[in-house]
N, C-alpha and C positions, 0 to 999 in steps of 0.2 A: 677589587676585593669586595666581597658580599659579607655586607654588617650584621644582615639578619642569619645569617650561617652558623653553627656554632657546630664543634667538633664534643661528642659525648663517650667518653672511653671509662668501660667495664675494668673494676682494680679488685686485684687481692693480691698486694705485693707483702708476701711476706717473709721474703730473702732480698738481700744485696744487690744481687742479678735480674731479679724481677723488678724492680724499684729503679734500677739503672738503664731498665728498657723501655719503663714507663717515660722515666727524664727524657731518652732518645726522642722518642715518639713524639713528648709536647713539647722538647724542642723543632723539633720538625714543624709542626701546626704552628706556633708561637711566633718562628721568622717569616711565615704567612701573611702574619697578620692576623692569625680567627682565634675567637674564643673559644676556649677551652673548659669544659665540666668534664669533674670526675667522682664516681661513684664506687665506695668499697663497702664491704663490710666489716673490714678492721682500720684500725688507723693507721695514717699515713704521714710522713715524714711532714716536719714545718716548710723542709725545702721544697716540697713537690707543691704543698697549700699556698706556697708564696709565689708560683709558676704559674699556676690557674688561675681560670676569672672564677668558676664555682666547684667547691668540694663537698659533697655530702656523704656521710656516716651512715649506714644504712644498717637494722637490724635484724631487717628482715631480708634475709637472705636463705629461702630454699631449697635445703638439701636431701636428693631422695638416695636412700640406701637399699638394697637387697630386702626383698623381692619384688620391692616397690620398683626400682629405676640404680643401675650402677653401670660401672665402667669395669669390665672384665676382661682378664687379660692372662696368661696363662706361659708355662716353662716346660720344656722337659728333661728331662734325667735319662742318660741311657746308658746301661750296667744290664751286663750278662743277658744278653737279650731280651731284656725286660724296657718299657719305657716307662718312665712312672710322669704323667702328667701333673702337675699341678697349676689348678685352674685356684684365682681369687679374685675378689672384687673391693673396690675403691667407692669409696661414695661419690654421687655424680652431681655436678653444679650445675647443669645445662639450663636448668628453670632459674635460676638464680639471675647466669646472664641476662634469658630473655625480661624477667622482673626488671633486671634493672635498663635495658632500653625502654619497655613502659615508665616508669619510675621519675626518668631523667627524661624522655619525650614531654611528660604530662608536666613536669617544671619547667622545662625552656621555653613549652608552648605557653605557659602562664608569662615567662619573662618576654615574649614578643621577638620571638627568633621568628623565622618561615621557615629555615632548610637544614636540615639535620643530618650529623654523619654520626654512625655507629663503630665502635671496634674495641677490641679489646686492649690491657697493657703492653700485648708483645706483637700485637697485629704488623704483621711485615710493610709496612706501607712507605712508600718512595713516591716521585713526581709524577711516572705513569697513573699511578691510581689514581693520586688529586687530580689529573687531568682530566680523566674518564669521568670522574667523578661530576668534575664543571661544567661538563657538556651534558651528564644525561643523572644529575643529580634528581631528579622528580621522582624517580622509583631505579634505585638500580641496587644487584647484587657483586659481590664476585665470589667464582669459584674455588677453592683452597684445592692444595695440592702438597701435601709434606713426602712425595716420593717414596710410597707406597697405596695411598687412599686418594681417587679426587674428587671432590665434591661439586657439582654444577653448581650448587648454591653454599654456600658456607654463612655460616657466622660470624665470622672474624671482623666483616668490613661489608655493608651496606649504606645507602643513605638514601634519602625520601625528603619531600617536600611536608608541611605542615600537614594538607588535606590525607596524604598516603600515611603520615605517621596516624590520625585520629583515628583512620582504618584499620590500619596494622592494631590498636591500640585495644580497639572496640572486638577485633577479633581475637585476642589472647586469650586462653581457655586452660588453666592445668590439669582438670578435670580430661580434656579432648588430647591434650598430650599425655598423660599417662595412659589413656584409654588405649593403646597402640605400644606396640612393641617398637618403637623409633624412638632415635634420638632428639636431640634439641633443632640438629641441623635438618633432620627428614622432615621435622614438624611444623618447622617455620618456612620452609622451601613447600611442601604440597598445604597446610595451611593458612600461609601468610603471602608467602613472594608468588605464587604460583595462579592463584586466585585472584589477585590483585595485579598480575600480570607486570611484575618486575623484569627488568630487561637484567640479563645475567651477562656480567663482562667478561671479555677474551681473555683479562688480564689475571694471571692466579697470584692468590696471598696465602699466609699460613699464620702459624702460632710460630713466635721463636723459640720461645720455652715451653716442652713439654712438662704435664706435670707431672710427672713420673720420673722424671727424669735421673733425681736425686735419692728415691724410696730404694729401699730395698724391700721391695714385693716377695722376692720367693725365699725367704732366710728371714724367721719368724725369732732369731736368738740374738739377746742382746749381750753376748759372753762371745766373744773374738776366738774364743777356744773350740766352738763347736757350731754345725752348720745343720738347722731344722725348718722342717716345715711343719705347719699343724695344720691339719682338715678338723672345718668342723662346717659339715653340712647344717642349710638351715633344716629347721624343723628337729623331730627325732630321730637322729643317727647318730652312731657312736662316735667320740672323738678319737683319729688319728693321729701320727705324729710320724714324719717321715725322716730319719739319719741319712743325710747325703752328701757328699761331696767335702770330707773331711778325711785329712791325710794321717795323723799320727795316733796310734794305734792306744789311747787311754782308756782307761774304764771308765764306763758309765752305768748306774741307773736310772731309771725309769721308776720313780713312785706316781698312783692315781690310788684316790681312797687308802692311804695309811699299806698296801700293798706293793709291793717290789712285783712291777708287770715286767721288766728287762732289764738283763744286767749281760752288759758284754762288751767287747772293744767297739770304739765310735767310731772307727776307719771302715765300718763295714755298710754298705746302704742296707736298709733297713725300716720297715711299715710296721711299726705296728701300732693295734686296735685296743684302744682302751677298753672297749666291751661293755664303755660306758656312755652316758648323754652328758650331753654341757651343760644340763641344767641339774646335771647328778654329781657333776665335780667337785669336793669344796677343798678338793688339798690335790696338786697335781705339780710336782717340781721335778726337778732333775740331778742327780750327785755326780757333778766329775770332779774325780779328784778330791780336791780339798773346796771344792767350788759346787755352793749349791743354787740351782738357778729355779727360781720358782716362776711354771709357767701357766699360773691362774691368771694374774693382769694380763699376761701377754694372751691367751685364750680368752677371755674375756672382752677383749679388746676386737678381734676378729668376729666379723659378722658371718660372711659367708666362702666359705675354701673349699674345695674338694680336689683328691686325687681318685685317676683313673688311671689302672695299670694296663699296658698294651704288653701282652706276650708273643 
């Protein structure tokens, strides 16, 4: 076992499931033998702090949103030969991870580690990896694979010696990643693992938990009774609001600015255009029934959405 080794894992557990994958994983490392840091931005249970050799709180954690940097992802609807796209976006954490591998490098190299391993809460890792890992730990990658996307190089799980983390370290730039339409993982694979000539492993890892997993992304109503989406492009475009995929036949309205813009059964799909901007709304709810749902917060809340209809 190697004493200067230490295992540094990326945390944002903040469900059950996430927190019980986190335990998986330092228990893995833990019957090892190696120490363990972990890095979140929100806190973490007394049980997992009493697991680890170090925990740190972090506040600065990096989140870029639309039009800056997001994770987009998109559904469609198909009714009467019509398709109606809806494309939305999530805020994206990807500079955050890599913050926090500088973050937690630049503290373990202060504590007198030499050899560093990288990965996240849910990073899939088993004994193949540690293996590969103890044989060509001085610079190595491995490639992720969730069974649709593969990635030569991923983020989930690398590790590096002292001298390659100070590099990796000295190379970090958020300025040079946003500068480019790529993600976290294109960014650190051409400029970090790439440049610095990381050996990339045969062996693939992934994420267990998506984070999407548990969102409901395309159903924008918090009323069980009725199924929306809202477009609201950035910049100046009108806000939309799309009726879909609701079976029993109630009235509704549609109020924007103190005006009834639709009134008719909800069983019907159905777009329509406010004819207004998001930054012109101050009253926009919805009457069914005896149920009035108001959907300023929940507009307000949505950065960037858009639908596009295919005929």
């Amino acid at each position: 076992m190697n004493r200067n080794l230490v295992f540094c894992i990326s945390c944002y557990c903040d469900t059950k499931e996430k927190e019980d994958y986190l335990i998986k994983n330092i228990l893995f490392i833990k019957k090892k033998g190696y120490k363990v840091t972990i890095m979140s931005p929100i806190s973490v249970s007394i049980e997992v702090q009493n697991m680890v050799d170090y925990c740190f709180i972090t506040s600065e954690n990096i989140i870029t949103e639309w039009p800056s940097r997001a994770f987009c992802m998109w559904k469609e609807w198909h009714v009467n030969n019509k398709t109606f796209k809806m494309n939305t976006t999530q805020p994206y954490y990807g500079w955050a991870h890599a913050l926090h591998t500088k973050k937690m490098g630049e503290i373990m190299i202060n504590h007198g580690f030499e050899q560093f391993i990288f990965l996240t809460y849910d990073t899939i890792i088993d004994e193949s990896h540690l293996n590969e890992i103890l044989d060509f730990g001085q610079k190595i990658v491995f490639p992720t694979n969730d069974g649709k996307h593969i990635r030569e190089q991923g983020t989930y799980l690398y590790a590096m010696n002292k001298e390659n983390l100070l590099k990796v370290i000295s190379l970090m730039d958020h300025k040079v990643f946003l500068s480019k339409n790529w993600g976290i993982s294109t960014y650190m694979s051409e400029k970090l693992f790439k440049p610095l000539e990381f050996k990339t492993s045969k062996i693939y890892t992934d994420d267990a938990i998506k984070f999407h997993k548990n969102l409901e992304l395309f159903n924008h109503s918090n009323n069980k009774k009725i199924k929306f989406f809202i477009s609201t492009p950035y910049g100046n475009n009108n806000v939309s609001i799309l009726f879909y995929d609701n079976k029993k036949d109630d009235d509704i309205k549609l109020i924007c600015n103190n005006k009834v813009i639709y009134k008719d059964k909800k069983n019907k799909t159905k777009l329509i255009d406010t004819g207004t901007f998001k930054k012109d709304i101050n009253e926009f709810y919805i009457v069914l029934n005896e149920d009035l749902i108001n959907l300023l917060p929940i507009m307000n809340s949505i950065n960037h959405t858009v639908i596009d209809i295919n005929e």
